[in-house]
C-alpha positions, 0 to 999 in steps of 0.5 A, a space after each residue: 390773106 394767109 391760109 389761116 384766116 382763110 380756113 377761118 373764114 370758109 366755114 362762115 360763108 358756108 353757113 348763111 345757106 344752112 342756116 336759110 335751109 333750117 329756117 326754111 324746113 322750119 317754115 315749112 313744118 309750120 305752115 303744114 301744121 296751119 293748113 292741117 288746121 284751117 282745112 279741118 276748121 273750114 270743112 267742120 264748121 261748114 258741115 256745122 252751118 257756120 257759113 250761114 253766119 252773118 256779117 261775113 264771120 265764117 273766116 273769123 269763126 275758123 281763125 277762133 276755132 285754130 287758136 282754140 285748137 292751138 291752146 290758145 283762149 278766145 275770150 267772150 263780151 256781151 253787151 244788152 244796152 244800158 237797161 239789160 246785161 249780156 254774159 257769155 263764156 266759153 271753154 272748149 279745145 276741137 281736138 279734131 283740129 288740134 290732132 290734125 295740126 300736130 301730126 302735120 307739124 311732128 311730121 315736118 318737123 322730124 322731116 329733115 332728121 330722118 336720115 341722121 342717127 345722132 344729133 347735138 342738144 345744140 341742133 335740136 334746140 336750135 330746131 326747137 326754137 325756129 320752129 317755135 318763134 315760127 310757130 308763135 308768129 304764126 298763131 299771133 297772125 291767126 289771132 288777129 284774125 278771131 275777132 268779130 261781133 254778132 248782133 240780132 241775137 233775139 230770133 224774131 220768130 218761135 217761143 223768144 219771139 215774145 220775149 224780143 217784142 216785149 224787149 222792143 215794145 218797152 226799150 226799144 234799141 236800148 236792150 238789144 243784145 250782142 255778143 262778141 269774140 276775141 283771142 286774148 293774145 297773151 294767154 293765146 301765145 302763152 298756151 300756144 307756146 306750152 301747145 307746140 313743145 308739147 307736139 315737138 317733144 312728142 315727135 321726139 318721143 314716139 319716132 324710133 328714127 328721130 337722133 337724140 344727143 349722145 348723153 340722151 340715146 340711153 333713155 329712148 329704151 324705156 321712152 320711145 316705145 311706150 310713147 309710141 304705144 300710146 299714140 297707137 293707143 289714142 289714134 287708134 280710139 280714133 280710126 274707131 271712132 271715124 268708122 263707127 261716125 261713117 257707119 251711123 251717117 250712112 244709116 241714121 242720116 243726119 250728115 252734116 252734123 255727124 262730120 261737123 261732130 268728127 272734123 272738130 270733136 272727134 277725139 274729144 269723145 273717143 278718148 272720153 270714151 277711152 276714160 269711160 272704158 277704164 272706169 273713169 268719170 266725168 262731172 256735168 250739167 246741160 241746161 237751157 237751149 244749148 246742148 251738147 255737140 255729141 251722142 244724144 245719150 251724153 246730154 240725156 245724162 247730164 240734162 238739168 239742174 244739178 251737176 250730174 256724174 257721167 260714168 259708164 254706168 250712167 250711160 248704160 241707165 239710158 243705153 245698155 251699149 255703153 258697157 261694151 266701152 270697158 271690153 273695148 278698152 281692154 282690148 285696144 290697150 292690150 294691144 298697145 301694151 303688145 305693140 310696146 313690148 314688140 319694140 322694147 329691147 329683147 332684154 327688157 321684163 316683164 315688171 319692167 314692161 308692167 311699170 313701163 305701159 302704167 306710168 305711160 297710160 297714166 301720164 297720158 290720161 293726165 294730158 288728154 282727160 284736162 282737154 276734154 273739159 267743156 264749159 259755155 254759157 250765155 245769160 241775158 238778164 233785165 235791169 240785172 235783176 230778171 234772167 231771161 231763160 229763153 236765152 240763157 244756158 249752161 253746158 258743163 263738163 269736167 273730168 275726175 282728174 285724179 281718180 281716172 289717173 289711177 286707174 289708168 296706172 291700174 289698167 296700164 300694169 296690167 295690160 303691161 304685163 299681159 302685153 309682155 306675154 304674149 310678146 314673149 313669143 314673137 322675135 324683138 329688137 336685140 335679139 339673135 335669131 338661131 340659125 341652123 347649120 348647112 348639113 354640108 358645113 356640118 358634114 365637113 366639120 366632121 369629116 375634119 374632126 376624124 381626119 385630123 383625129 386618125 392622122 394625130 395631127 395639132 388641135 389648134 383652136 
């Protein structure tokens, strides 16, 4: 064999080890962000009371609740026998479940890159697409999983009971009704798929460590800062949000369901809450049995017929404490405004770091305020003409889209610029700090000067 073949033929043998090695840094990001998801699932809904559920559906109810969280959808039958009809619908993303996913699989997945100053488009992708045939196979596992039939659904005792007796009096089994759960794995791995580029794309955003190909390295200045902003900005909604949730179980009681509402929907109320604070609004109903898995104040507002505005002024016509979420949000996104302009480069201005934090604040309430929408409802109807109250109901609650991305363009200037105030003060990145000089260095230097003054001699440079 000569030596060219040879030195062909070594780097092919090198590369089955690294590329087992990229497939297993990738298999291992997955996996953490799964089990991130599961235990969040499994202790919110046991704090819920899902354990009670029969015919074994606690697993299955977990499996439902990750491939929500993951952007997957779970679609919903009813079934009342061939004298009554069965409808049931529902829409909710856990973004407790969800957050917990994406920091565990950002976290794995910049794992391996942390070290590196430059990487190749060619890498990246490559990383990219393990991960995310991984991540797919994974979610496609979960899903089939999240499936199951609840049966008995008619109490047998309180003000339905009546309802069930009259049902079994006139038709027997024929009109008992049954709903059922299932992931639809089509829109499940379709969403699932925009859900881990999103959470990929955004580890490569917010770390300042992460490589980048060269012809992108030029573009993290005005990028990577702001987005580290924001996610200082949402998680920091968050740790608020946790505290205040720990506080009110210790005082008020009722724990099992204050840690169901934070180990599944914690930031689905403090970013709605972030929304609330700039002025934003959202549009809703609560009617029937069913209510709102949040503050009473929330379902307060929104309990009856009509689609009702939920906007901080709203909320303060039943508790005047709602006002204190326009200071807070000031103040939280003053300091994410601060904490932006402290890792933007010295040379950056202050209509720069205005433009910088409004597109970025805007850009963020886009993604966040859709996934905070919530739509369920379960109706039961007789011979498909009387609708059964007793069991029916709606929950309804959608963001103003549009109007709320404006204001956060708004709000984001103006915390840019007062942002890049005050940290005009402090030292940045690219900046050349003044040094004084040694007083013996500088005692020297004049001593020289003189010396070589008095003497005539050369006056090089």
């Amino acid at each position: 064999m000569s030596s060219r073949d040879a030195a062909v033929r070594k780097p092919a043998q090198g590369s089955l080890p690294h590329a087992l090695h990229d497939w297993r840094d990738a298999l291992g990001a997955v996996l953490a962000g799964l089990a991130a998801m599961v235990v969040t699932a499994v202790l919110g809904l046991w704090a819920a009371g899902a354990t009670d559920l029969p015919g074994g559906a606690f697993p299955r109810v977990v499996a439902a609740t990750v491939v929500m969280a993951a952007g997957g959808d779970v679609g919903l039958t009813g079934e009342a026998g061939a004298l009554a009809g069965a409808d049931a619908e529902v829409t909710a993303m856990p973004l407790s479940v969800s957050l917990a996913g994406a920091l565990a699989l950002g976290a794995g997945f910049l794992r391996p890159l942390r070290h590196r100053a430059v990487a190749s488009g060619r890498e990246l992708l490559g990383r990219i697409g393990r991960t995310v045939l991984l991540w797919l196979a994974g979610l496609a596992g979960v899903a089939a999983l999240a499936r199951h039939t609840f049966t008995d659904l008619v109490p047998e005792e309180g003000p339905a009971g009546t309802v069930s007796d009259l049902l079994g009096d006139l038709f027997g089994d024929a009109a008992s009704p049954t709903v059922g759960f299932g992931a639809e794995y089509g829109a499940t791995l379709l969403y699932g798929l925009l859900w881990v580029l999103g959470v990929l794309a955004m580890a490569l955003l917010v770390s300042r460590r992460a490589p980048l190909p060269a012809r992108l390295v030029r573009y993290q200045e005005p990028v990577r800062p702001a987005a580290f902003a924001m996610l200082f900005l949402l998680l920091a909604y968050v740790v608020v949000g946790l505290v205040t949730g720990l506080v009110v179980a210790a005082v008020k009681g009722h724990t099992a369901d204050t840690f169901a509402v934070l180990l599944l929907g914690l930031p689905n109320l403090v970013w709605m809450a972030l929304g609330l604070g700039v002025f934003g609004s959202w549009e809703g109903r609560v009617d029937g049995p069913f209510g709102l898995p949040m503050p009473q104040v929330l379902d307060q507002v929104l309990r009856g017929e009509e689609v009702t505005t939920l906007d901080v002024r709203s909320l303060a016509e039943y508790d005047g404490r709602a006002w204190w979420l326009v200071p807070a949000a000031a103040v939280l996104l003053l300091a994410a405004a601060f904490v932006m302009a402290v890792r933007s480069p010295a040379r950056t201005r202050l209509w720069q770091q205005a433009l910088h934090m409004g597109v970025a604040f805007a850009l963020t309430l886009l993604v966040i305020a859709p996934v905070t929408r919530l739509h369920a409802r379960f109706g039961l109807s007789l011979l498909g003409i009387f609708e059964i109250e007793a069991l029916g109901g709606e929950v309804l609650l959608s963001p103003h889209l549009w109007r709320m991305v404006g204001l956060a363009l708004l709000w984001g200037l103006v915390a840019g610029f007062l942002g890049g105030l005050l940290a005009s003060r402090v030292r940045r990145r690219g900046e050349v700090p003044d040094r004084p000089e040694d007083p013996q260095s500088m005692s020297r230097k004049t001593g020289s000067a003189q010396s070589g003054g008095d003497g005539g001699g050369s006056t090089g440079p």
